[in-house]
C-alpha positions, 0 to 999 in steps of 0.5 A, a space after each residue: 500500500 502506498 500513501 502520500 500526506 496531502 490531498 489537493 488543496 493541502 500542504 504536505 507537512 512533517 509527520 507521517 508523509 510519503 511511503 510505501 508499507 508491505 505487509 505480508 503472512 505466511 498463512 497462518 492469520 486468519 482473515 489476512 488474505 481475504 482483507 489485507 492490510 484491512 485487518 489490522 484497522 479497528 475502530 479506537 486506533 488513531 485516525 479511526 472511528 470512535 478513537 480512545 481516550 487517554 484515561 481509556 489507554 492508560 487504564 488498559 491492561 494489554 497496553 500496560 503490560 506491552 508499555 504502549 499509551 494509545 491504540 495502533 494496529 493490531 490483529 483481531 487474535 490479540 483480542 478475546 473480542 476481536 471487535 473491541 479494542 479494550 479486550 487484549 489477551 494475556 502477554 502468555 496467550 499473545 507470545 503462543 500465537 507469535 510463535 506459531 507464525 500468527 502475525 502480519 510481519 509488516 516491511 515499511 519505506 518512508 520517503 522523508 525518513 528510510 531514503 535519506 539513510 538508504 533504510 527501510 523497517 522491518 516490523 510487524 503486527 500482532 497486538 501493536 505495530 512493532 519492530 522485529 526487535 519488540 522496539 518502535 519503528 522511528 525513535 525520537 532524536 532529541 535529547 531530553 535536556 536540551 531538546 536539541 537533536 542527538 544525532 545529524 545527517 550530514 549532506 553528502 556522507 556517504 558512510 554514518 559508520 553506525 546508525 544515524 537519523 537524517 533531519 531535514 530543514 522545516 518545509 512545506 510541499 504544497 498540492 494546490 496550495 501556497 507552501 515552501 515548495 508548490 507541486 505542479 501537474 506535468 504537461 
């Protein structure tokens, strides 16, 4: 599945922008072939119907348990009623179904933050949107005392030796509409 940020009319701004998410299962999610990536969206989650509130996150017992403070995506299987969001299964039942393959392993492109470092993640989906390695996938890069960025892309090194974060000038890409750069249609 692709995404751009912007519809017409709109400037695209940081955030989630531009990328490109390929998920895929070997077979042993139920529901997964016939829906997709459809599956891992529920009422509640961020940028859905009826999303949650924070006292209902905090007070959510799966979500304290994995240390996470909203709702993402997740498979219905993590649920004892995979219509609600609230109803998490145990760590113990959670782990038994990702043993036995029961996930949505998730590859993700992000044009403003993988290309720049020649990266893409690797994560999956079970009972959250996680990295393979139980980590977020973006982490922040400020340092907490100053609010000043821990580590800087330099334009035009080839090699950062270890991992680095790229970070990018504050700009606006209009589609329709005034911003730093405005896009226009090709003839």
């Amino acid at each position: 599945m692709a995404r751009l940020a912007a519809r017409p009319g709109q400037a695209l701004r940081g955030g989630r922008g531009s990328g490109v998410a390929a998920p895929s299962h070997g077979g042993k999610v139920p529901g997964f072939a016939m829906q997709g990536c459809w599956l891992t969206c529920h009422d509640g989650q961020r940028d859905m119907a009826k999303p949650f509130t924070k006292e209902e996150a905090a007070a959510n017992a799966l979500l304290q348990a994995i240390k996470k403070s909203d709702v993402r995506k997740y498979l219905p299987e993590s649920r004892n009623d995979p219509r609600d969001w609230k109803s998490g299964k145990t760590i113990d039942e959670i782990a038994k179904i990702k043993a036995a393959g029961g996930f949505v392993d998730l590859i993700q492109w992000r044009a403003h933050r993988s290309h720049p470092v020649g990266m893409a993640d690797d994560g999956y989906v079970l009972e959250y949107r996680l990295g393979d390695a139980g980590k977020e996938m973006f982490g922040g890069n400020a340092d907490a005392a100053t609010r000043a960025p821990k580590l800087m892309w330099v334009a035009g090194l080839n090699y950062l030796g270890r991992r680095g974060h790229h970070v990018s000038f504050v700009r606006t890409l209009g589609f329709g509409a005034k911003a730093d750069i405005e896009a226009v249609k090709l003839p």
